[in-house]
Biopython code that builds the backbone (N, CA, C, O; Angstrom):
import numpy as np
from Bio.PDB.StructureBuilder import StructureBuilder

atoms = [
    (1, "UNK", "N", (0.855, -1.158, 0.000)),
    (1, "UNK", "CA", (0.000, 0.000, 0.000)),
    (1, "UNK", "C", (0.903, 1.223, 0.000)),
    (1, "UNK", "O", (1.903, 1.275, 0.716)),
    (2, "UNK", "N", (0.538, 2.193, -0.806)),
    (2, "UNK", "CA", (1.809, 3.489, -0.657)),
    (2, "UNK", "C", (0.061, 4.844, -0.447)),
    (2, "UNK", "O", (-0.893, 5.116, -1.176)),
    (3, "UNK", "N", (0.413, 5.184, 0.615)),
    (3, "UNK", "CA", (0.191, 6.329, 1.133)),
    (3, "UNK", "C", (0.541, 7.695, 0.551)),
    (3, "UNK", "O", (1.522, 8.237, 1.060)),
    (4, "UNK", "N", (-0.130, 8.388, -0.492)),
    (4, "UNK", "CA", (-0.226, 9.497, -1.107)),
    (4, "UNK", "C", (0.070, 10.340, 0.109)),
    (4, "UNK", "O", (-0.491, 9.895, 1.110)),
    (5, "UNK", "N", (0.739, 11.355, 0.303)),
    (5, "UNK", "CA", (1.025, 12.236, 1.637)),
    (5, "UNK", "C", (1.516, 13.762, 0.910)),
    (5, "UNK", "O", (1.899, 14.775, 1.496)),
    (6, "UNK", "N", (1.365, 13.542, -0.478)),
    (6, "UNK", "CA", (1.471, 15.443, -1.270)),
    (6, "UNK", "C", (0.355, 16.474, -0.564)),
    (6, "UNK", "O", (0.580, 17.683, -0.631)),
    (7, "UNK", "N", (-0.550, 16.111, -0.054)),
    (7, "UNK", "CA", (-1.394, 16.913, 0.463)),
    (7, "UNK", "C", (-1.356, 17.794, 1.984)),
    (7, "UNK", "O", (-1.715, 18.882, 2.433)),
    (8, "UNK", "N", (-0.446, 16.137, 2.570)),
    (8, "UNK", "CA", (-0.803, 16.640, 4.241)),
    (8, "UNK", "C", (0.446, 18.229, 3.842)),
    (8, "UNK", "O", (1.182, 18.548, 2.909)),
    (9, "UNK", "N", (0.083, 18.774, 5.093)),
    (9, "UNK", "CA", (0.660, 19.807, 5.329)),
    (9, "UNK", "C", (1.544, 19.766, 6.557)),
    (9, "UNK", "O", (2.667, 20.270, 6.555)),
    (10, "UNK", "N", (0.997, 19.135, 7.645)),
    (10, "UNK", "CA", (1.390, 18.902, 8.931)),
    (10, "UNK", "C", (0.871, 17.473, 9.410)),
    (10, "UNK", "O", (-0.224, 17.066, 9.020)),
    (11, "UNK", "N", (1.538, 16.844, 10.117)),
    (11, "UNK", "CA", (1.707, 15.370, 10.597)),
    (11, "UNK", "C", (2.012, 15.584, 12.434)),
    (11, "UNK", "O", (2.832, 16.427, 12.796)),
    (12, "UNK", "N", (1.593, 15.109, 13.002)),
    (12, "UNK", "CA", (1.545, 15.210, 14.302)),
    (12, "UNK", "C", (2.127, 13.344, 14.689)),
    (12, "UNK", "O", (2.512, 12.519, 13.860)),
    (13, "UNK", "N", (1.999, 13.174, 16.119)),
    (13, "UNK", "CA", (2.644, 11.862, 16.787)),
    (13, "UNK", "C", (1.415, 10.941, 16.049)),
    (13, "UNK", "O", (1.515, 10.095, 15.160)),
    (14, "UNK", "N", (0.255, 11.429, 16.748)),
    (14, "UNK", "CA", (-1.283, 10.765, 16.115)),
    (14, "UNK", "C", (-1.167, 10.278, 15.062)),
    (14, "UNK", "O", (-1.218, 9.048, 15.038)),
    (15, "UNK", "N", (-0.964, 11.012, 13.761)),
    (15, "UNK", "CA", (-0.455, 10.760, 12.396)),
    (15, "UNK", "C", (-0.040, 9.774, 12.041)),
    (15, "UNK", "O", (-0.478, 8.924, 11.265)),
    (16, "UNK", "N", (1.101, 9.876, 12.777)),
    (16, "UNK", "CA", (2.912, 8.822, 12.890)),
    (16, "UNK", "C", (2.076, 7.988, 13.559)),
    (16, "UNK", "O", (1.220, 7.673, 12.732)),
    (17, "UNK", "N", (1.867, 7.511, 14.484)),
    (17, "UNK", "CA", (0.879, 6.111, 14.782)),
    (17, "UNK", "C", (0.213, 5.743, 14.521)),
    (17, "UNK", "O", (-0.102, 4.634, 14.952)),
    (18, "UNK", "N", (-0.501, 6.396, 13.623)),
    (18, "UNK", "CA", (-1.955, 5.329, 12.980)),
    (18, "UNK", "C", (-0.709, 4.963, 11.244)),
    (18, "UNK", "O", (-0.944, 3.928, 10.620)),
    (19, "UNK", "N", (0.410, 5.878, 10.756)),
    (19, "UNK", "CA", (1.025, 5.117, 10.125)),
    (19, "UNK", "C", (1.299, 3.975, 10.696)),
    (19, "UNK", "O", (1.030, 2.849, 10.278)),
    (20, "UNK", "N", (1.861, 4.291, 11.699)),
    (20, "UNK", "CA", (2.986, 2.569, 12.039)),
    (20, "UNK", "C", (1.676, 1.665, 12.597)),
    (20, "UNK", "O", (1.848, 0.492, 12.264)),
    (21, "UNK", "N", (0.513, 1.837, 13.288)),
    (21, "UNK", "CA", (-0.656, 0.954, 13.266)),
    (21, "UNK", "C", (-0.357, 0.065, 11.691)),
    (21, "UNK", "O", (0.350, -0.922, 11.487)),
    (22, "UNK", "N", (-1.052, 0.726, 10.915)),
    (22, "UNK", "CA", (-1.278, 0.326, 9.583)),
    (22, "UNK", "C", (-0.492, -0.476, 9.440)),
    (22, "UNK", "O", (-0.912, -1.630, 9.527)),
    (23, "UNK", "N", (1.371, -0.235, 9.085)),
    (23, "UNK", "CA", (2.099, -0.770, 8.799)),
    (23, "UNK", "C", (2.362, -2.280, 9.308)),
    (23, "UNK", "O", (2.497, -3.395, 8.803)),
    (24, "UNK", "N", (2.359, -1.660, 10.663)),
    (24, "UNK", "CA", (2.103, -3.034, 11.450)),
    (24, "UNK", "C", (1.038, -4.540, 10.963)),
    (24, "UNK", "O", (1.376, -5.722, 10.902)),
    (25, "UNK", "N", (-0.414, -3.844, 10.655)),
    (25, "UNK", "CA", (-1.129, -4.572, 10.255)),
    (25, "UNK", "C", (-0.832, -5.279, 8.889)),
    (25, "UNK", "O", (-1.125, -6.442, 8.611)),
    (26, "UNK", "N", (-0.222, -4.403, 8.115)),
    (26, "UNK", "CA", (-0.444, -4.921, 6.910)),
    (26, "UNK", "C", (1.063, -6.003, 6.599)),
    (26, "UNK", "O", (1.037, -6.932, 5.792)),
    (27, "UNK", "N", (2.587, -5.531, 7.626)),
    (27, "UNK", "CA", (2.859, -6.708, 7.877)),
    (27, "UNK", "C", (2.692, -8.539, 8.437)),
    (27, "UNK", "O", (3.281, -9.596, 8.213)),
    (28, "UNK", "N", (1.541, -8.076, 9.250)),
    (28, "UNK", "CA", (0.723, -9.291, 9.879)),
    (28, "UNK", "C", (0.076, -10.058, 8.556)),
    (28, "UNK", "O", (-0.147, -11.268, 8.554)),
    (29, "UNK", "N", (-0.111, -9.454, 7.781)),
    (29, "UNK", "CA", (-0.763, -10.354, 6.612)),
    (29, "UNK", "C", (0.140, -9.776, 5.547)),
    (29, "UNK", "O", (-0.334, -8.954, 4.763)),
    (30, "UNK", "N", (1.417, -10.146, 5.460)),
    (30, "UNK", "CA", (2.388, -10.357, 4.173)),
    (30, "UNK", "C", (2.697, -8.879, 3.354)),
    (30, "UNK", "O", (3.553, -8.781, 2.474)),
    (31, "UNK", "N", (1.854, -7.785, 3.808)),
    (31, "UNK", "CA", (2.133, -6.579, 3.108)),
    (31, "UNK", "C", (3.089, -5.720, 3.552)),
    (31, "UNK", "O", (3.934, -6.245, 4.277)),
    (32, "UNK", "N", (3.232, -4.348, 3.296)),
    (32, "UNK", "CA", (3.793, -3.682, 3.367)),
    (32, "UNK", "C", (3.182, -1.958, 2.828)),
    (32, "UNK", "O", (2.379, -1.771, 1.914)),
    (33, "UNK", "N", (3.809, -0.906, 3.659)),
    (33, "UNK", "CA", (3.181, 0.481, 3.365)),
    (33, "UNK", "C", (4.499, 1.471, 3.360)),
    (33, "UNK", "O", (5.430, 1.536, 4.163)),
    (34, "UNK", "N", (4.310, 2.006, 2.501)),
    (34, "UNK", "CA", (5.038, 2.914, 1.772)),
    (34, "UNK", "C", (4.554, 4.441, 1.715)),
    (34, "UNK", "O", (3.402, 4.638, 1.329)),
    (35, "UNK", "N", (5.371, 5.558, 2.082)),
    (35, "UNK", "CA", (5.176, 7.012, 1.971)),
    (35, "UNK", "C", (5.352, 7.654, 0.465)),
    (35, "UNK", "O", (6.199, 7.133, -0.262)),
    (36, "UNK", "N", (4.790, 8.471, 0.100)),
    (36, "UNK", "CA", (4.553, 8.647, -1.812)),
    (36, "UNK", "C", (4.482, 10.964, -1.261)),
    (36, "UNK", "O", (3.585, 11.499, -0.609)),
    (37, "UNK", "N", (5.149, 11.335, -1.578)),
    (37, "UNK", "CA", (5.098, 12.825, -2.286)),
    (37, "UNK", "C", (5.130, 13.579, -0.722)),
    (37, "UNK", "O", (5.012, 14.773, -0.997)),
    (38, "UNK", "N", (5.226, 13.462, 0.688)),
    (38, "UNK", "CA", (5.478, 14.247, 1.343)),
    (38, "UNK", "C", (6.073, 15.761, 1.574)),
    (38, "UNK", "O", (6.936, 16.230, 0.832)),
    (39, "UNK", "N", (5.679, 16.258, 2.356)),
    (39, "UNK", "CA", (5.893, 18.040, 2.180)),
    (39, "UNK", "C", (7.169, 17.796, 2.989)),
    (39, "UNK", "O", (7.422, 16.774, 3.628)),
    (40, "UNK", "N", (8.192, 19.249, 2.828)),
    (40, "UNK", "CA", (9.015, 19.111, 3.726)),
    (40, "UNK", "C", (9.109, 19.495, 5.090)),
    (40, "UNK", "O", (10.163, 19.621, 5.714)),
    (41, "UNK", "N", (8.123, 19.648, 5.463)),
    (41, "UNK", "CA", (7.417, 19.741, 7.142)),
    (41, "UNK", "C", (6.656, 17.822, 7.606)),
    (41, "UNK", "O", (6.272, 17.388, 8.692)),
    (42, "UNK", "N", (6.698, 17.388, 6.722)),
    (42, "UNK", "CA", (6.207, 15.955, 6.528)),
    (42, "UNK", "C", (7.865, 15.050, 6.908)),
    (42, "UNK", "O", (8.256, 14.331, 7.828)),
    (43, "UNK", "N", (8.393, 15.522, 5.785)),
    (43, "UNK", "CA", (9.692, 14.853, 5.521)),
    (43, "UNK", "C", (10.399, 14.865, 7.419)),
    (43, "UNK", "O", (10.704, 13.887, 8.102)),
    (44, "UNK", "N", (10.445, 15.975, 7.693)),
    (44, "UNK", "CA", (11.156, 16.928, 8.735)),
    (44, "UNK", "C", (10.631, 15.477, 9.540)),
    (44, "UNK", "O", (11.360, 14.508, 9.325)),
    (45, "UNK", "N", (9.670, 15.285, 10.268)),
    (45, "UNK", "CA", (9.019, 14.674, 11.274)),
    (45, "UNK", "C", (9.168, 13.562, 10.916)),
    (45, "UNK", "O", (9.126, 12.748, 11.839)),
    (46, "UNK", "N", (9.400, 12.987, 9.510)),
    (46, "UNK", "CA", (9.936, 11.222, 9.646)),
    (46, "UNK", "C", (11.513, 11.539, 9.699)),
    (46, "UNK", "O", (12.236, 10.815, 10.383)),
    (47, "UNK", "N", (11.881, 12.290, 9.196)),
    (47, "UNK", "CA", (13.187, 11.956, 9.560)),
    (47, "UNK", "C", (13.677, 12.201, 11.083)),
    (47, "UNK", "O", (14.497, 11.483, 11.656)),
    (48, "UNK", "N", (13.068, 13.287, 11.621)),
    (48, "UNK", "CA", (13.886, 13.395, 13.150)),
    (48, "UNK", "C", (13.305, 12.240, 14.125)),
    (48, "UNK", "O", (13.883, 11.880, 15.150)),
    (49, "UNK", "N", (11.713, 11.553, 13.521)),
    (49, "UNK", "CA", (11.915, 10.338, 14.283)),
    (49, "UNK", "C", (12.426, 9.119, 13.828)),
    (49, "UNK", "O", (12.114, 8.071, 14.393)),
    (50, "UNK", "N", (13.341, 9.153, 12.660)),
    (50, "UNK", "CA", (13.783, 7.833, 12.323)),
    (50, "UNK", "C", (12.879, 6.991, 11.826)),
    (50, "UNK", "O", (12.999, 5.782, 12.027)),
    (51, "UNK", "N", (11.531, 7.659, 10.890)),
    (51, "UNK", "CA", (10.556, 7.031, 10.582)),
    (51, "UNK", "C", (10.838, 6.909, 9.414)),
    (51, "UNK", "O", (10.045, 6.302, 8.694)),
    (52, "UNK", "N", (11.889, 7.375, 8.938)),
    (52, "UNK", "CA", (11.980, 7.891, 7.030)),
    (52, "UNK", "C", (12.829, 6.060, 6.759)),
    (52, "UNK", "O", (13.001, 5.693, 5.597)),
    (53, "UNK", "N", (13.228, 5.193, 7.850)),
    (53, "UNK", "CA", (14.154, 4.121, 7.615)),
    (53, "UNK", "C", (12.953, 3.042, 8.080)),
    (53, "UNK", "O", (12.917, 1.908, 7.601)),
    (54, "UNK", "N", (12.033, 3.491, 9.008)),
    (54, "UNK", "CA", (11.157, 2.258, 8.826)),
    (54, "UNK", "C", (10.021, 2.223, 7.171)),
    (54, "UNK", "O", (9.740, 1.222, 6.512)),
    (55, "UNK", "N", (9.662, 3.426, 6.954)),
    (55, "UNK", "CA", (8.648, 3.342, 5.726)),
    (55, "UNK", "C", (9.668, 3.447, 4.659)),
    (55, "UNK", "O", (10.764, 3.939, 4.927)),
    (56, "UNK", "N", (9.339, 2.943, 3.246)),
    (56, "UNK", "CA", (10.576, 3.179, 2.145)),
    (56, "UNK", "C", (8.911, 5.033, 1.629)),
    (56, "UNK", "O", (7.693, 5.212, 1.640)),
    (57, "UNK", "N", (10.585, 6.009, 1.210)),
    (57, "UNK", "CA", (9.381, 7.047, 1.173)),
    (57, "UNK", "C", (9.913, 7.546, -0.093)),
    (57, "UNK", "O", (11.101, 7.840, 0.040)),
    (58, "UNK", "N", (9.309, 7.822, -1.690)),
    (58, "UNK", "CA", (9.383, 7.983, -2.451)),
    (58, "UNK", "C", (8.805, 9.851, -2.734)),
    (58, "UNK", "O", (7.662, 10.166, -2.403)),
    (59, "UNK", "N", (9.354, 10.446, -3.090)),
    (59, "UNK", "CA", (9.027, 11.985, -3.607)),
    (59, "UNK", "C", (8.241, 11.855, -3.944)),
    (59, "UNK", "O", (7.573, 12.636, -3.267)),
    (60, "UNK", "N", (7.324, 11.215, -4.863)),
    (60, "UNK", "CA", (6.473, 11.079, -5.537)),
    (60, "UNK", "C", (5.611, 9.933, -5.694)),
    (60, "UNK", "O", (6.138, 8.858, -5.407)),
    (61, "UNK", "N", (4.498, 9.908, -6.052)),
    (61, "UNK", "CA", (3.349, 8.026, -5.959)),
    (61, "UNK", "C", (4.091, 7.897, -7.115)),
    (61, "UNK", "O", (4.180, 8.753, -7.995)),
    (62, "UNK", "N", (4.830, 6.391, -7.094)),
    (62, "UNK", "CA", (5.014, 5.878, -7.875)),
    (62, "UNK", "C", (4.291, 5.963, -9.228)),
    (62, "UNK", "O", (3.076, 5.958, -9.030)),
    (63, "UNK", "N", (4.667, 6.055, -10.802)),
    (63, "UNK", "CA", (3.878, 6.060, -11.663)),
    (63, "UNK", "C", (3.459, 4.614, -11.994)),
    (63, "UNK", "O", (2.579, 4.751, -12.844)),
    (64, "UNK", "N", (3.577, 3.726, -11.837)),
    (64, "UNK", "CA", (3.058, 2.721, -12.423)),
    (64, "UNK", "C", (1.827, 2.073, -11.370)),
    (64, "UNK", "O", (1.400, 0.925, -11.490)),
    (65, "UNK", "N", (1.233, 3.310, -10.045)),
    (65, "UNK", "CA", (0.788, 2.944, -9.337)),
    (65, "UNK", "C", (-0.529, 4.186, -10.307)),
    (65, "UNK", "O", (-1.726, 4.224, -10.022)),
    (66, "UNK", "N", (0.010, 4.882, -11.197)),
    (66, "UNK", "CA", (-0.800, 5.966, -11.105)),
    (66, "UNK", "C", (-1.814, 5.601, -12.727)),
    (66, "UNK", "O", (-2.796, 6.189, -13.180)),
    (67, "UNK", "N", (-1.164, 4.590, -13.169)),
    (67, "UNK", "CA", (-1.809, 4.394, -14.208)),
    (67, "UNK", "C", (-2.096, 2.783, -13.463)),
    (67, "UNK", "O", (-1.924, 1.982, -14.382)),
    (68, "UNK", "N", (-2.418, 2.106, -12.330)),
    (68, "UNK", "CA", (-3.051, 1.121, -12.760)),
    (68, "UNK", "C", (-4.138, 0.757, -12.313)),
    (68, "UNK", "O", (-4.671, 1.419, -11.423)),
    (69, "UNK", "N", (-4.760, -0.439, -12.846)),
    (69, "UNK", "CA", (-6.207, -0.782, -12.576)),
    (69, "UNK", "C", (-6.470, -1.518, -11.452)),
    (69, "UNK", "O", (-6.027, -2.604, -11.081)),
    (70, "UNK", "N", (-7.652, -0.379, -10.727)),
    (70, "UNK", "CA", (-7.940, -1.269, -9.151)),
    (70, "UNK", "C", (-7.178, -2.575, -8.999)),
    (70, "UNK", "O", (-6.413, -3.140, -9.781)),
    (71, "UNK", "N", (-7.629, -2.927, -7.678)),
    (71, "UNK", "CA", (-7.619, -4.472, -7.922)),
    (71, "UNK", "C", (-9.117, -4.790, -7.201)),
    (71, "UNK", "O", (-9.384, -4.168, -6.173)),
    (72, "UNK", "N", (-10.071, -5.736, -7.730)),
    (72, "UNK", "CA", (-11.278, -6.115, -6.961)),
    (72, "UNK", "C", (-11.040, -6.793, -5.731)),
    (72, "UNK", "O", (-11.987, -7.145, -5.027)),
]
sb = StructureBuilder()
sb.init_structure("model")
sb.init_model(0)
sb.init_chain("A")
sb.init_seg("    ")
for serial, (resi, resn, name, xyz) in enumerate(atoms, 1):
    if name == "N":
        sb.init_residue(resn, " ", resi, " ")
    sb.init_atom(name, np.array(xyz, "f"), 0.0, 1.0, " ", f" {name:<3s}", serial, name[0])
structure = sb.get_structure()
């Protein structure tokens, strides 16, 4: 799952834990979650908590995420 984050503006602890919730979960069943286009007030707060090495965080949503078809 990659998490579009071009929008947020500000990210709080709350934020950062319902990420790592998620993450958590979606390791429990074989997945994985990913950060996509963060602001640099976004960036700032994974990196000073060392969050930027648990999520893989890409500048941008991947394009081959941006052209593809749901999945049902």
């Amino acid at each position: 799952m990659v998490i579009d984050m071009s929008g947020v503006e500000f990210c709080d602890s709350t934020g950062m834990n319902v990420l790592l919730s998620a993450l958590k979960r979606l390791r429990e069943r074989g997945g994985a979650l990913e950060v996509a286009g963060p602001r640099p007030a976004v960036r700032k707060i994974l990196q000073v908590t060392g969050l930027d090495s648990v999520f893989t965080v890409h500048e941008t949503v991947p394009e081959e995420l941006l052209t593809a078809e749901p999945k049902a």
